[in-house]
MIKELUM-544728 format. One record per atom (N, C-alpha, C): y, x, z. Coordinates in steps of 0.05 Angstrom, whole numbers, plus 5000, padded with zeros to 4 digits. Atoms other than C-alpha are relative to their C-alpha. Layout:
MIKELUM-544728
YXZ/...
***
This chain:
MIKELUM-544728
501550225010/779171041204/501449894975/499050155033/780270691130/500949805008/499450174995/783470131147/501449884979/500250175021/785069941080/497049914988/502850075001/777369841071/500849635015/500150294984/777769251127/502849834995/498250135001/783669001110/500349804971/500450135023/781868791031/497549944987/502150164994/775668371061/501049834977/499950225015/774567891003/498149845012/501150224984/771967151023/499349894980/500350145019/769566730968/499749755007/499250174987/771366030982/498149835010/502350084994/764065790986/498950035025/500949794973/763266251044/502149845015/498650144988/769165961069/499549695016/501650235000/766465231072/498350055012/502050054981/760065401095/500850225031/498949954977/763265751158/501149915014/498650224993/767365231167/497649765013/501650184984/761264781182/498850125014/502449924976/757965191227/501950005016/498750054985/763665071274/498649735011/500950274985/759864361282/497149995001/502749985003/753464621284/499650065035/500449964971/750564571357/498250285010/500949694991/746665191360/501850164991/498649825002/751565561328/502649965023/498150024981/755765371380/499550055026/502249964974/751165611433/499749795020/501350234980/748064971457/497249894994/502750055005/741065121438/497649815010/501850255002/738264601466/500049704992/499950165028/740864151408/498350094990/501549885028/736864111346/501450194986/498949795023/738864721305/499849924970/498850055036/742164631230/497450164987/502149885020/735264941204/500250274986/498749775008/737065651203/502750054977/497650085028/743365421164/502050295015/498749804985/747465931208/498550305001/501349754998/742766561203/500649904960/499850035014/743166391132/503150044974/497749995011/750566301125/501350345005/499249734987/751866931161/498550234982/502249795014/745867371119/501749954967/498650095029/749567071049/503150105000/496349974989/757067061072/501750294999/498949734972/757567741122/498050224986/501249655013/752268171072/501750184984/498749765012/757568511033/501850145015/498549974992/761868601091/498350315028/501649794994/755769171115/500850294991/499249755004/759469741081/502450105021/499149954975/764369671148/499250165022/501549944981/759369891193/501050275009/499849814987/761170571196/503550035007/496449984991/769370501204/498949775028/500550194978/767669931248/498450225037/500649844976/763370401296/502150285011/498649874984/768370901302/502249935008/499050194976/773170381324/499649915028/500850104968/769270211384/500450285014/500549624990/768371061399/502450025005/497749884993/775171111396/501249775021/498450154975/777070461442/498150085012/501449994977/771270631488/501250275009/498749794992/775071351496/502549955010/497150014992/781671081501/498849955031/501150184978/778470611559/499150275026/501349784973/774871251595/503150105010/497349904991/781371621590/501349925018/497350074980/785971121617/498949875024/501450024983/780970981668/500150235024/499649804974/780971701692/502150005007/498149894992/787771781695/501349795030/498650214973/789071091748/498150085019/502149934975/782871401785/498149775008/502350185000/778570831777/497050185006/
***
């Protein structure tokens, strides 16, 4: 896996800020049955987290490879 890819994630401090308020946002905090911030959170996330889409494929073979570790050391205690 590239792991200099994920590791020189740039943030731009705007993104920063508005992530920071969705910490006080009640649906984003999963308590949907508050009023929701007005898709402010599908919003911040679609603006923010879109350049961070060229991950996708290091990212999935991260999970492939812990979901193998996991079988592995599963068989070997005889789970």
């Amino acid at each position: 896996m590239e792991l200099q890819k994920s590791t020189n994630v740039n943030v731009v401090p705007a993104c920063v800020r508005a992530l920071t308020q969705m910490l006080y946002c009640p649906y984003c905090r999963g308590m949907p049955g508050l009023k929701p911030c007005h898709s402010y959170c599908y919003n911040v996330m679609r603006g923010c987290l879109a350049n961070q889409a060229d991950l996708d494929a290091e990212w999935n073979l991260f999970i492939v490879a812990k979901e193998f570790r996991f079988a592995y050391n599963t068989a070997q205690k005889g789970y």
